[in-house]
NUFIZA-876570 format. One record per residue (C-alpha): residue number from 0; chain; x, z, y. Coordinates in nm, 4 decimals. Last residue first. Example, Ala and Ser with C-alpha at 12.3 -4.5 7.8 and 13.67 -1.06 7.14 Angstrom:
! residues 2
<node><num>1</num><cadena>A</cadena><X>1.3670</X><Z>0.7140</Z><Y>-0.1060</Y></node>
<node><num>0</num><cadena>A</cadena><X>1.2300</X><Z>0.7800</Z><Y>-0.4500</Y></node>
This chain:
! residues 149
<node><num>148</num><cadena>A</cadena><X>-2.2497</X><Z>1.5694</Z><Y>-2.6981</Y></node>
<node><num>147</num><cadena>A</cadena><X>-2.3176</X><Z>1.8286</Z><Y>-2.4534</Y></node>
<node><num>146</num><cadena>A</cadena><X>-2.5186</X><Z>1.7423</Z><Y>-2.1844</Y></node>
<node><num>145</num><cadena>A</cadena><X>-2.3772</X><Z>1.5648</Z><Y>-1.8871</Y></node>
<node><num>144</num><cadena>A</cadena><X>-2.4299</X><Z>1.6261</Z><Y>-1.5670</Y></node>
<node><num>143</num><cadena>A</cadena><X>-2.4282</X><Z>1.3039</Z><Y>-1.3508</Y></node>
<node><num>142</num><cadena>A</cadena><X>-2.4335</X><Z>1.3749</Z><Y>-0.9576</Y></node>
<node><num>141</num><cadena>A</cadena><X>-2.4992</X><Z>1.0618</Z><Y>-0.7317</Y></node>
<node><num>140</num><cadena>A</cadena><X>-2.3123</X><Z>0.9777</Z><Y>-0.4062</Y></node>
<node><num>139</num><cadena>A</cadena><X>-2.3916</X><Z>0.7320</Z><Y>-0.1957</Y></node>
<node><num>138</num><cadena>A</cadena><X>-2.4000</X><Z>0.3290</Z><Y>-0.2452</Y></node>
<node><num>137</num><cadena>A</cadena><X>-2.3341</X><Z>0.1157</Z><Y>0.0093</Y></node>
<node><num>136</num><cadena>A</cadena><X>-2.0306</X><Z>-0.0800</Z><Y>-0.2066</Y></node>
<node><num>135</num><cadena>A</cadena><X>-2.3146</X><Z>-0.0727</Z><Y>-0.5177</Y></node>
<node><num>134</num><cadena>A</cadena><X>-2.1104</X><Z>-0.0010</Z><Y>-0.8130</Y></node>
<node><num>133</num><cadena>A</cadena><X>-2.2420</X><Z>-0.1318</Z><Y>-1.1452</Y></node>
<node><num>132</num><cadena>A</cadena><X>-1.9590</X><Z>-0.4105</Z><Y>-1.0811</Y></node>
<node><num>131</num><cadena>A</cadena><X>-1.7355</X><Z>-0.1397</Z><Y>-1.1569</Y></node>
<node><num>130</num><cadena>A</cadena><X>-1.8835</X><Z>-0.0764</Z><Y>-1.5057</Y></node>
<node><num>129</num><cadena>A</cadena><X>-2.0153</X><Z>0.2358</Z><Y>-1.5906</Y></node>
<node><num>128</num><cadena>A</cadena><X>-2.1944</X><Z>0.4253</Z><Y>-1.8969</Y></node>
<node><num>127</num><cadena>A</cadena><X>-2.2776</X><Z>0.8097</Z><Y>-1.8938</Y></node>
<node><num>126</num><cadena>A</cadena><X>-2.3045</X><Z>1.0281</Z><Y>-2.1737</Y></node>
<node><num>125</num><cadena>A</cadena><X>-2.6333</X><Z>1.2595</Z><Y>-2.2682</Y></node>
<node><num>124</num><cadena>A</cadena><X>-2.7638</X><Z>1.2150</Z><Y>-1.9233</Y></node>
<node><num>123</num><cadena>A</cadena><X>-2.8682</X><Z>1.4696</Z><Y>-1.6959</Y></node>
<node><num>122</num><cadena>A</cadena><X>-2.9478</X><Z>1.2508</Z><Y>-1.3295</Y></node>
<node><num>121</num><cadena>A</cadena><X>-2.8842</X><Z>1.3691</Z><Y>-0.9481</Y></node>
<node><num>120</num><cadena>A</cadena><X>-2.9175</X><Z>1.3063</Z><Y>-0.6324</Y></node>
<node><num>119</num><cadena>A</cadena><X>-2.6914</X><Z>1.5448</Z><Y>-0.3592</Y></node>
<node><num>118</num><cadena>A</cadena><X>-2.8083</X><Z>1.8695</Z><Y>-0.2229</Y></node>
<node><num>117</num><cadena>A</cadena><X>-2.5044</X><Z>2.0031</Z><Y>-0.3167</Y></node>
<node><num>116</num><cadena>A</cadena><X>-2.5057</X><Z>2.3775</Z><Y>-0.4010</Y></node>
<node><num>115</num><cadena>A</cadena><X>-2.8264</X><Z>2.3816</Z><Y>-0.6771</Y></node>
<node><num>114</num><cadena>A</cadena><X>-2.6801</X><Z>2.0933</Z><Y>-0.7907</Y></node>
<node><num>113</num><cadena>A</cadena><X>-2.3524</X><Z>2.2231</Z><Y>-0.8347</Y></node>
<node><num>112</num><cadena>A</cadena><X>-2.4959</X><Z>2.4765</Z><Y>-1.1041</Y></node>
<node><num>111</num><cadena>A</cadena><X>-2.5233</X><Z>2.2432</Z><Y>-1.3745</Y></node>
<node><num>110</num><cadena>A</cadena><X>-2.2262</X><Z>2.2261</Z><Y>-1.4697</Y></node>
<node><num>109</num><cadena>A</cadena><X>-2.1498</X><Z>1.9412</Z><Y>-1.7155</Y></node>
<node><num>108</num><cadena>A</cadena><X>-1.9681</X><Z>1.7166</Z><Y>-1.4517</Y></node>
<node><num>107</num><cadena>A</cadena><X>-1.9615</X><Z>1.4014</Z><Y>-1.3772</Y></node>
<node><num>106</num><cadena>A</cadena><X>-1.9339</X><Z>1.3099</Z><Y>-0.9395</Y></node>
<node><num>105</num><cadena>A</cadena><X>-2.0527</X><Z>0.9081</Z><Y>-0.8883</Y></node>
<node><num>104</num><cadena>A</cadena><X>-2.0181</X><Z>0.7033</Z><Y>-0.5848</Y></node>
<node><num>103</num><cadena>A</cadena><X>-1.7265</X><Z>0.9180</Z><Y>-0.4890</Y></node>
<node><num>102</num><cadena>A</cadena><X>-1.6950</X><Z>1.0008</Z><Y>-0.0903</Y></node>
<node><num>101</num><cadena>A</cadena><X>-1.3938</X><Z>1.2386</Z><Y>-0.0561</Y></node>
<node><num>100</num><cadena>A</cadena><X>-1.5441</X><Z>1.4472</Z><Y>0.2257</Y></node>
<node><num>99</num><cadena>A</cadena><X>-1.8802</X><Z>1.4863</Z><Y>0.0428</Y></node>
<node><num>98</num><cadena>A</cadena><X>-1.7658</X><Z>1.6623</Z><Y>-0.2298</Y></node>
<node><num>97</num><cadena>A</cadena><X>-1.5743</X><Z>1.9026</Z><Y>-0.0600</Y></node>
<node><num>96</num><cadena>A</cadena><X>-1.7609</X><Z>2.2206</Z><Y>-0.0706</Y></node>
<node><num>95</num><cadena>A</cadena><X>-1.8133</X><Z>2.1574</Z><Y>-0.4676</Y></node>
<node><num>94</num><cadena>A</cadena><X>-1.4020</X><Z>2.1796</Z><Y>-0.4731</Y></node>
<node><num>93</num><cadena>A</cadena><X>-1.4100</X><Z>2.4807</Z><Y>-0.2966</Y></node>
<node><num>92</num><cadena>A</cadena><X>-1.7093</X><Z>2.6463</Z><Y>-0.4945</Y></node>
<node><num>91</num><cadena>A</cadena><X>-1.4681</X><Z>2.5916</Z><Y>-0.7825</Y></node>
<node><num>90</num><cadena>A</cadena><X>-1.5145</X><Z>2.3211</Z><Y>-1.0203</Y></node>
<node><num>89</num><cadena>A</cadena><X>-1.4170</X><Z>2.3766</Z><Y>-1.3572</Y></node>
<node><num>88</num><cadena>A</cadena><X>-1.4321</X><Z>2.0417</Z><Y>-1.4957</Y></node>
<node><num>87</num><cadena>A</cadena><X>-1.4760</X><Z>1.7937</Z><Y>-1.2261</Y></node>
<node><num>86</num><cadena>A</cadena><X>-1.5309</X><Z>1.4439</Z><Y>-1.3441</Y></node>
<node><num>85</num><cadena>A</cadena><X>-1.4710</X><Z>1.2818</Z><Y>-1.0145</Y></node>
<node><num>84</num><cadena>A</cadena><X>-1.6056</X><Z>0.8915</Z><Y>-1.0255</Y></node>
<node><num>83</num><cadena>A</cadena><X>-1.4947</X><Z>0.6077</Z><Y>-0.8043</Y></node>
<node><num>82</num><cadena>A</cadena><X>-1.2005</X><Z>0.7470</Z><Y>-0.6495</Y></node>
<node><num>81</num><cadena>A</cadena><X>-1.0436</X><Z>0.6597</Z><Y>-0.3012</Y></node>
<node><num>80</num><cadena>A</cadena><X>-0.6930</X><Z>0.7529</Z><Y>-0.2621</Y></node>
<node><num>79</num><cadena>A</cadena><X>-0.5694</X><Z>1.0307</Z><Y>-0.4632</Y></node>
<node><num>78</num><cadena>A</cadena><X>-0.3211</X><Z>1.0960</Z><Y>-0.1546</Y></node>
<node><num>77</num><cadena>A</cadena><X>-0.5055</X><Z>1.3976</Z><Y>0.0250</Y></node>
<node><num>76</num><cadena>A</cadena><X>-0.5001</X><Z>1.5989</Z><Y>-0.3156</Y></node>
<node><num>75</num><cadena>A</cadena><X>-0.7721</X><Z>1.6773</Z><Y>-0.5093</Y></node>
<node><num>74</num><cadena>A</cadena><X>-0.9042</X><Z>2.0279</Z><Y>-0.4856</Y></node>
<node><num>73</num><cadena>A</cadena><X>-0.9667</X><Z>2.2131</Z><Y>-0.8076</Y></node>
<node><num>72</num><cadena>A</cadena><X>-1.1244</X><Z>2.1785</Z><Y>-1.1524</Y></node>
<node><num>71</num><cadena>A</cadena><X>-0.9848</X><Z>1.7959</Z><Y>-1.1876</Y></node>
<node><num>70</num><cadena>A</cadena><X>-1.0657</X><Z>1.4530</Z><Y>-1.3140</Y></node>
<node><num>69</num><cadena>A</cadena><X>-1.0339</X><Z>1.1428</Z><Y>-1.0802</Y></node>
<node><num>68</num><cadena>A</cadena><X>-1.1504</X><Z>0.8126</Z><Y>-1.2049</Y></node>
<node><num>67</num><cadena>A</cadena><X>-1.0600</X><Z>0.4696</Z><Y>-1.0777</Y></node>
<node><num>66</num><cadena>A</cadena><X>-1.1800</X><Z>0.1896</Z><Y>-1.1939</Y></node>
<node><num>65</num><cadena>A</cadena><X>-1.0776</X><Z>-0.1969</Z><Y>-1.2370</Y></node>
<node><num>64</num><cadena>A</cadena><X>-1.0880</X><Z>-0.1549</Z><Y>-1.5855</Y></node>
<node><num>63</num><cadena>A</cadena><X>-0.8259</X><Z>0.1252</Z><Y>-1.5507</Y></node>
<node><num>62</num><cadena>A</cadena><X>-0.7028</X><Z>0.3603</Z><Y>-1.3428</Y></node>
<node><num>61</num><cadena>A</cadena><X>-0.7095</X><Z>0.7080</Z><Y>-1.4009</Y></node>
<node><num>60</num><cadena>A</cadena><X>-0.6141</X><Z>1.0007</Z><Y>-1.1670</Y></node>
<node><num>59</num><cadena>A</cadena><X>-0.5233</X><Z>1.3804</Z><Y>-1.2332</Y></node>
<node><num>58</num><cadena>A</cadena><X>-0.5704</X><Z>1.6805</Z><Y>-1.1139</Y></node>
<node><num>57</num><cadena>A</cadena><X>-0.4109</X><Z>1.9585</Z><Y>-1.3815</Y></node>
<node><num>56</num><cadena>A</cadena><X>-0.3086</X><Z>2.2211</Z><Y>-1.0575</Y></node>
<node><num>55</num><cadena>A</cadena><X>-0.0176</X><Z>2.0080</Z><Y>-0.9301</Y></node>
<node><num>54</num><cadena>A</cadena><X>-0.0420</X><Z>1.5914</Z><Y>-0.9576</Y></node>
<node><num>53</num><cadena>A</cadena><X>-0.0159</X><Z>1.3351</Z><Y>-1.2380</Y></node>
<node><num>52</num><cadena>A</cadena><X>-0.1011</X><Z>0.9921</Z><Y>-1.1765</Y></node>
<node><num>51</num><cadena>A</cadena><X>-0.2342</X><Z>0.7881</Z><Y>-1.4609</Y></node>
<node><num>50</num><cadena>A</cadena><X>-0.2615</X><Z>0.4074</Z><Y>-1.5370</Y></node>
<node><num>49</num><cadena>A</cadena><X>-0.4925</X><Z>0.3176</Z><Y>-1.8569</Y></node>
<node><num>48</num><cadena>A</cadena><X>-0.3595</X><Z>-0.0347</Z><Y>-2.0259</Y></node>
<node><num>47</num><cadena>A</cadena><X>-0.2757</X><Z>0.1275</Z><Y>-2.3232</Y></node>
<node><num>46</num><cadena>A</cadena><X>-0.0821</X><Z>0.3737</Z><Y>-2.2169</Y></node>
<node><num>45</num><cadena>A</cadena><X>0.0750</X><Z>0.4118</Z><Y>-1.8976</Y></node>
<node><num>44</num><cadena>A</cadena><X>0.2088</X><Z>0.7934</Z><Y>-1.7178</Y></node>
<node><num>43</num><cadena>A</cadena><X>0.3222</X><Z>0.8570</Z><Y>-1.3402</Y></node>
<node><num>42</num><cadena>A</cadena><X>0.4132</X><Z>1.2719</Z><Y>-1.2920</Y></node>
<node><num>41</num><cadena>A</cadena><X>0.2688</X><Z>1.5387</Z><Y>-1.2347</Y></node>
<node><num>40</num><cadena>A</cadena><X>0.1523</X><Z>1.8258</Z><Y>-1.5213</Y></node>
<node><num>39</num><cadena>A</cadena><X>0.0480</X><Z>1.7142</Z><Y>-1.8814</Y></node>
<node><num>38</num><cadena>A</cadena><X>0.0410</X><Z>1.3965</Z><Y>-2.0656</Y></node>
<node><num>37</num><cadena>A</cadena><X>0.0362</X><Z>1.4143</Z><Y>-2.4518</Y></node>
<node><num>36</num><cadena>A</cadena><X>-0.0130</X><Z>1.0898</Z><Y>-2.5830</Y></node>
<node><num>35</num><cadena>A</cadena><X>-0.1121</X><Z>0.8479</Z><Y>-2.9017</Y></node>
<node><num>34</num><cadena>A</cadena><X>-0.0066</X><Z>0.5640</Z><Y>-3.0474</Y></node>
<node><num>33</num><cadena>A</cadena><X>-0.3671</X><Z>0.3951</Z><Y>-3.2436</Y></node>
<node><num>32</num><cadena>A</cadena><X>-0.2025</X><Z>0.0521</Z><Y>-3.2189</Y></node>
<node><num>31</num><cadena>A</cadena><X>-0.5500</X><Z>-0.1508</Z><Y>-3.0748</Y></node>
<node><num>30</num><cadena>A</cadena><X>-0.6821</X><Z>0.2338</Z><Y>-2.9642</Y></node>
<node><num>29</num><cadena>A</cadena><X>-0.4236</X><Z>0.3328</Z><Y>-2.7657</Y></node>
<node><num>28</num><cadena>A</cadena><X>-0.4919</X><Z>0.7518</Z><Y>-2.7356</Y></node>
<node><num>27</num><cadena>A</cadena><X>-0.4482</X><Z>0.8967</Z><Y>-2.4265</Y></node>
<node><num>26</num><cadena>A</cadena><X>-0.4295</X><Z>1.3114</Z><Y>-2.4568</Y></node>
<node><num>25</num><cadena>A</cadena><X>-0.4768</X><Z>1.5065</Z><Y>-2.1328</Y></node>
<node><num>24</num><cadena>A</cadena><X>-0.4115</X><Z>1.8990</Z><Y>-2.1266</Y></node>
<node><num>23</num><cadena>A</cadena><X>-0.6197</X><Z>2.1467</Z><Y>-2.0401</Y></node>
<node><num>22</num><cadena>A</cadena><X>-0.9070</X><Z>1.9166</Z><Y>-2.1506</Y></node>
<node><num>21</num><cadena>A</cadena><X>-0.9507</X><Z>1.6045</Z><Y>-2.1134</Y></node>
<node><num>20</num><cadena>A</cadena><X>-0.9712</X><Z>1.3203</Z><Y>-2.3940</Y></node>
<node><num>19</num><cadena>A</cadena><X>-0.8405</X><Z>0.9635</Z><Y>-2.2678</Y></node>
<node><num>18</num><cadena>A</cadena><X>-0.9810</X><Z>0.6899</Z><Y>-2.5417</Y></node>
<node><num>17</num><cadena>A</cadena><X>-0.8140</X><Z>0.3336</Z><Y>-2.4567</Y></node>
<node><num>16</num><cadena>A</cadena><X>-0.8338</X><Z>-0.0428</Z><Y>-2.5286</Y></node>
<node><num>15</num><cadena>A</cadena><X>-1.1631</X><Z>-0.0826</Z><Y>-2.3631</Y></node>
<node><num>14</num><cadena>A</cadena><X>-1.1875</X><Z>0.2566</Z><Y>-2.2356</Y></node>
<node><num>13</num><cadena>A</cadena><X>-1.3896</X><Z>0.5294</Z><Y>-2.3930</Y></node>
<node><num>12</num><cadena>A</cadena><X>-1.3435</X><Z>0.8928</Z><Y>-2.1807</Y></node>
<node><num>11</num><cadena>A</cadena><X>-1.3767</X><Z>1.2001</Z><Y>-2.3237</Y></node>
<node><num>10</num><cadena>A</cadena><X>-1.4412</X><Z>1.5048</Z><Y>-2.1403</Y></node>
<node><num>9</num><cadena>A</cadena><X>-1.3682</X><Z>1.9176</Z><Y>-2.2337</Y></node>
<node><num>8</num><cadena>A</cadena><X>-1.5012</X><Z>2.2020</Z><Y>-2.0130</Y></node>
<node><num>7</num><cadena>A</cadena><X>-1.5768</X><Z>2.3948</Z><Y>-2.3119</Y></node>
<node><num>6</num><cadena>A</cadena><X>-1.8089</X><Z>2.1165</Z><Y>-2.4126</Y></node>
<node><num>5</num><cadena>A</cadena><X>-1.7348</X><Z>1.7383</Z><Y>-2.5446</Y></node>
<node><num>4</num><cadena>A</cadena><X>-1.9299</X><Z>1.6193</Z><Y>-2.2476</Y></node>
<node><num>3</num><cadena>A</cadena><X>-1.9123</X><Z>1.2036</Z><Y>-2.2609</Y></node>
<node><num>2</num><cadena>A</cadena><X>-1.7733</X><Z>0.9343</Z><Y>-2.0702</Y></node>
<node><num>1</num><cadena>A</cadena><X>-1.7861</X><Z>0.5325</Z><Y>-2.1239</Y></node>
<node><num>0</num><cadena>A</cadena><X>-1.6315</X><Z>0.2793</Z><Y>-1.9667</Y></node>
């Protein structure tokens, strides 16, 4: 899995058989039959083998090659579940606030201003690369900002 910084608060995500670009709203494109989708507000969605749950206030959740990826500018819900990497877009001094209650191993974001707030480690890479068994299970939170692609 691959995600990179398009700007204006814009990700995209390479899957295996999947590119997911976010924005203010979330296009999923297959790439083995190149079908592509529009998903926006909450809701259950499935394309090309990337699983998405939908919730209020554009938060939404990926799942897919054996990951799971929350991307959001406000507060995620209480029953995301457990998320391997938040790519927060907008994030709100809120959502900053509550980094360390929901636990990700990585947070990607493009705003640099959240390390100043978090105290947490942190790396500026030009796109960032992860496979699950990358993950250590003790491992604590790191901060990836992105630079614009």
């Amino acid at each position: 899995m691959e995600i990179t910084y398009l700007g204006n608060s814009s990700f995209k995500i390479k899957a295996k058989n999947a590119t997911i670009e976010i924005s203010e709203n979330i296009e999923i494109i297959n790439t083995t039959t190149n079908v592509s989708k529009i998903v926006s507000g909450p809701g259950e969605y499935e394309i090309g083998g990337v699983s998405i749950i939908g919730y209020k206030n554009n938060v939404y959740v990926y799942e897919f090659e054996k990951l799971r990826i929350a991307s959001t500018s406000s507060v995620l819900p209480t029953d995301a579940g457990d998320i391997d990497v938040l790519i927060l877009q907008n994030p709100s001094k809120e959502v900053i606030e509550k980094i360390s209650d929901l636990e990700p191993y990585f947070v990607v974001t493009a705003d640099s201003e959240i390390l100043k707030t978090s105290g947490l480690p942190s790396e500026t890479l030009p796109k960032f690369v992860l496979k699950k068994e990358d993950i250590g299970e003790d491992q604590n939170t790191k901060i990836i900002v992105l630079e614009k692609k």
